[in-house]
N, C-alpha and C positions, 0 to 999 in steps of 0.2 A: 422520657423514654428509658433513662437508664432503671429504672424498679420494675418498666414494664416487659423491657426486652426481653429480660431471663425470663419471665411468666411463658413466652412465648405470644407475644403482642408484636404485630408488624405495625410500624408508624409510617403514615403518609402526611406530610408538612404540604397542606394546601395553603396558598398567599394570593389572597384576592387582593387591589389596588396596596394600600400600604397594613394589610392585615392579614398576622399570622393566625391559623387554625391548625389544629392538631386533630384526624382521624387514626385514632389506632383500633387494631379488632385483632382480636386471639381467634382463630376458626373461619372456616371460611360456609359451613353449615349454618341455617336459621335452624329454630327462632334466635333471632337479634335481639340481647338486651344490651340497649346504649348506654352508657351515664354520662349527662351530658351537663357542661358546666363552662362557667368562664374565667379568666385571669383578667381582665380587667377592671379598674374600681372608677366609681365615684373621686370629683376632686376631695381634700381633707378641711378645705376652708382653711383658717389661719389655723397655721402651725404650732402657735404660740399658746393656743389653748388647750393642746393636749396634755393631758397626763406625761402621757411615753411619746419620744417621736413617731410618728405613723407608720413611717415605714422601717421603721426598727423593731423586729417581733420579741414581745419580752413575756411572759407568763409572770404575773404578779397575783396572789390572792386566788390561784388556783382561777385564773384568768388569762386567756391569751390575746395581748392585748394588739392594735394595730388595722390598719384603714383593708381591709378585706377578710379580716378574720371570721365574719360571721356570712359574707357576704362578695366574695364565695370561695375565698382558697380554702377555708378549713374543709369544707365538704370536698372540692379537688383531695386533700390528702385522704380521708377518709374515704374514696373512692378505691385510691391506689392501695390503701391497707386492706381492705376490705377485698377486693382482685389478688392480694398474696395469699391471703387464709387462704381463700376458699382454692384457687386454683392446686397448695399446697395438698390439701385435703380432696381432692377432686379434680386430677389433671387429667383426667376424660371425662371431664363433662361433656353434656350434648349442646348443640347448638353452638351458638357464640358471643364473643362476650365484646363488646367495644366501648372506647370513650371519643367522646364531641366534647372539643375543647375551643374556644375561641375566645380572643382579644378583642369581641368589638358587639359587648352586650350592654353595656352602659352607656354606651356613645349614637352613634345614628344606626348603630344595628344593619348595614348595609355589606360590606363585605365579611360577614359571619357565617353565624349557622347560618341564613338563609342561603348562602353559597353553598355552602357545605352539603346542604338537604339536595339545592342543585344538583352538583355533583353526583352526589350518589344516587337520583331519581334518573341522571342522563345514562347512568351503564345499571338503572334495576339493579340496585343494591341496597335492600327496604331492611328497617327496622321495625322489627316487632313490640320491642315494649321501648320505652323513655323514660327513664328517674333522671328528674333532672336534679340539681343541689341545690335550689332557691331555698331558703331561708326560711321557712312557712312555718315552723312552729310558734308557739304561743308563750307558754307558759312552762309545759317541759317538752324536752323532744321526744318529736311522734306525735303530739298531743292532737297536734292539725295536718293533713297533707291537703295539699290543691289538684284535684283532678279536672280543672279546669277554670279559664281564665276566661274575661268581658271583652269587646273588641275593646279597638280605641279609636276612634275617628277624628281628626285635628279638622277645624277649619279657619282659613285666612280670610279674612273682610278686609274692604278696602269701602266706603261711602262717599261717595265724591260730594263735596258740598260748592261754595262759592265763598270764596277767601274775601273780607272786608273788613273796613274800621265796624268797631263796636258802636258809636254810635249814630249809625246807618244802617243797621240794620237790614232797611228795605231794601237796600242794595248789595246782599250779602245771600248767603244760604248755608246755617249751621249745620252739619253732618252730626252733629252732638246731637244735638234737638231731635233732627231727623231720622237718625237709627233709635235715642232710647225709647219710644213706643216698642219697637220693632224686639228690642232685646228684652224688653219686661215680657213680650208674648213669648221671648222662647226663652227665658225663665223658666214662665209661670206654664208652661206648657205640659201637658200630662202624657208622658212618649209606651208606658203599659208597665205593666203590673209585676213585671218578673215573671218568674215561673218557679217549679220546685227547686231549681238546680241555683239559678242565676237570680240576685236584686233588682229590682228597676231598672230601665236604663237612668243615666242623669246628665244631666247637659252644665257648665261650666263655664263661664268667662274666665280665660287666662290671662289676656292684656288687653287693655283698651289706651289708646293714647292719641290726640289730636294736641293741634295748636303751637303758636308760634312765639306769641307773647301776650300780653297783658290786653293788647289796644285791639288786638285781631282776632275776627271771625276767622276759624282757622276751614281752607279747605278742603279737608279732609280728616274723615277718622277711620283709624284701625283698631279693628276689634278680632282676639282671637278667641276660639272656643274648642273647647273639647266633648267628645262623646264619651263614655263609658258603658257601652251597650251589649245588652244581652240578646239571647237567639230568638227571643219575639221580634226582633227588627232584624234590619240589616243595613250597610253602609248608605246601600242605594236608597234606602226608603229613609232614612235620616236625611239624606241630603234632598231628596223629593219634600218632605214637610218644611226644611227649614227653607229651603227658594220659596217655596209656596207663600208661606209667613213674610219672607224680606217684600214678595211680590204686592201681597195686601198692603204693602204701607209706603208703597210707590218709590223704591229708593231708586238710586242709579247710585250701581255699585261692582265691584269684582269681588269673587268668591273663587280661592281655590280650594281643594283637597288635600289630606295625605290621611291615608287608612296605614297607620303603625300595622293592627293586626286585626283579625275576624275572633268572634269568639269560637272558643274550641272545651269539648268535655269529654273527659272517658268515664264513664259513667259507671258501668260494670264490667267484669272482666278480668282475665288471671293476673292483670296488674293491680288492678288496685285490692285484691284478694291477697295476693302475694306481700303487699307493701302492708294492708290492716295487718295479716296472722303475724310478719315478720317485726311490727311493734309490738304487737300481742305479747311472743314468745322472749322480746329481748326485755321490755321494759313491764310488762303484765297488765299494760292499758290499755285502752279502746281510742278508737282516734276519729277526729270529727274529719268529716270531707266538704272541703271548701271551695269559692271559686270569687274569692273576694281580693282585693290589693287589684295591683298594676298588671302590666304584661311582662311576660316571659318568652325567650326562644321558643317555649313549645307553642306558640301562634304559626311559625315556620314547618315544625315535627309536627305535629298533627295533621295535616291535610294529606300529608303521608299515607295514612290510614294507621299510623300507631298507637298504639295506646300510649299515654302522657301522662305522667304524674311526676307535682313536685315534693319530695321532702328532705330538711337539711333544717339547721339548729335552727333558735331561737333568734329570732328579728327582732326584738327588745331595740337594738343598740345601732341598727343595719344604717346608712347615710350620715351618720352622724358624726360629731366629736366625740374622740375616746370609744370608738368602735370596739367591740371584744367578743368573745365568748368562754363560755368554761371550757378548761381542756377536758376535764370528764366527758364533758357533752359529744366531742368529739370522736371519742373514744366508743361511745352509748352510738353514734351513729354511724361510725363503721361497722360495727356489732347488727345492725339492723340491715345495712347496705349488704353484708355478708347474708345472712339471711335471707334475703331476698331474692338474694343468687342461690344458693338452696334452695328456695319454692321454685323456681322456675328453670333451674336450667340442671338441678345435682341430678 
């Protein structure tokens, strides 16, 4: 807050369980442009194989190197530079201008922005547009923005079988044996076709593990699985097909849920209009609209009825060892963030 306060940004320090969030907004007039981003990272893995300590920020080779550089504190500062231009150059603007900051985008996502949206949905305090700072370029910045994202639908299996020596067999019942018919169908299962906007959905085993030792039929297996689905389905109708399928193959078993998030697209609209001309005009490219990778907080912001778009540097480097980005890049994308406050709100 202190680059924000002089702008004229009042900050409100929202703390859901053990998690800080940051709303600040200049204005108390819509339309609401958010920018909205997080400070928390991914762990670094071993320490020992980075270049630079991770969390020691170094610019080397016209590089700024370090375990959130690309993913997402660079786009946080290029938010805040990009909020001094323009407010310098435009301190009556209309409308208003605010950031969504939160510690808890990487982790279980629980007392975050969706608190946050909370919040400001419990006193009708709506935003109108969303740039969030995910990472979504390609190759250079701007090259791709995400106007929208796939759901993500987790499921837990549990197969009860009947625990025995191996060789009896008949006196046993493998849960191994017994779900893999079960998992080849929801493989090999055809869930549609995409659409213009969105891939296929695709379905995913993330862990499978049974057994106890060498000589034993083990009792049980656990199998988890993930959705990646687009708006020809929905949660509901994913978990209708796949009971259906465990049902054909006679299991006895528990199945729970967790829907991370729904899919969400802004599709047309002064944001994503605003976000193409303001790459247009900084970099003199065209930019592809995507809705491909993982999920993001705007699964929370968009049922809002906002419009959502992500753009921020180059993902090249993003979870990784020796994480970076260029600092030029950085630079190119305040230049664009500024801009975009220009189309919509100067």
């Amino acid at each position: 807050m202190s680059r924000l306060a002089p702008l004229g940004f009042a900050g409100e320090n929202l703390r859901f369980g053990d998690t800080d969030n940051l709303w600040a907004r200049k204005g108390s007039e819509g339309p609401v442009l958010a920018f909205a981003g997080h400070t928390d990272v991914v762990p670094t893995g071993p320490e020992k194989n980075w270049t630079h300590p991770p969390f020691d920020p170094v610019i080397r080779g016209g590089y700024l190197h370090g375990r959130g550089a690309a993913d997402m504190k660079g786009s946080l500062a290029a938010f805040i530079t990009a909020c001094e231009r323009f407010v310098g150059q435009y301190p009556d603007h209309r409308g208003s201008i605010a950031l969504l900051i939160t510690s808890d985008e990487e982790g279980p996502a629980q007392h975050g922005t969706v608190k946050v949206v909370e919040t400001l949905e419990a006193r009708n305090e709506k935003i109108d547009w969303c740039l969030i700072g995910e990472p979504s370029s390609t190759h250079e910045v701007g090259d791709v923005i995400k106007n929208g994202r796939r759901g993500s639908l987790h499921g837990y299996l549990t197969v009860h079988g009947v625990q025995g020596h191996v060789a009896y067999p008949h006196l046993a019942e493998n849960p191994v044996h017994s779900v893999a018919p079960a998992l080849d169908a929801l493989a090999s299962e055809f869930w549609d076709n995409g659409n213009d906007f969105f891939p296929p959905t695709t379905f995913q085993i993330t862990k499978l593990e049974a057994g106890t030792g060498s000589n034993i039929i083990p009792g049980e297996c656990v199998v988890h699985f993930n959705f990646r689905y687009c708006t020809e389905n929905t949660a509901e109708s994913l978990e209708e097909r796949v009971v259906a399928i465990l049902d054909r193959h006679h299991l006895r078993y528990d199945l729970q849920w967790h829907l991370s998030g729904r899919p969400f697209l802004t599709d047309k609209g002064a944001l994503v209009s605003a976000s193409q001309n303001a790459i247009r005009t900084v970099t003199g490219r065209d930019t592809e609209l995507s809705t491909s990778g993982g999920t993001s907080d705007g699964r929370f912001i968009a049922p809002t009825g906002a419009q959502v778009v992500e753009l921020g540097p180059i993902n090249a480097t993003i979870h990784k060892v020796d994480e970076c980005v260029k600092a030029r890049d950085l630079d190119t994308l305040s230049e664009i963030y500024e801009q975009i406050l220009i189309e919509l709100l100067a």
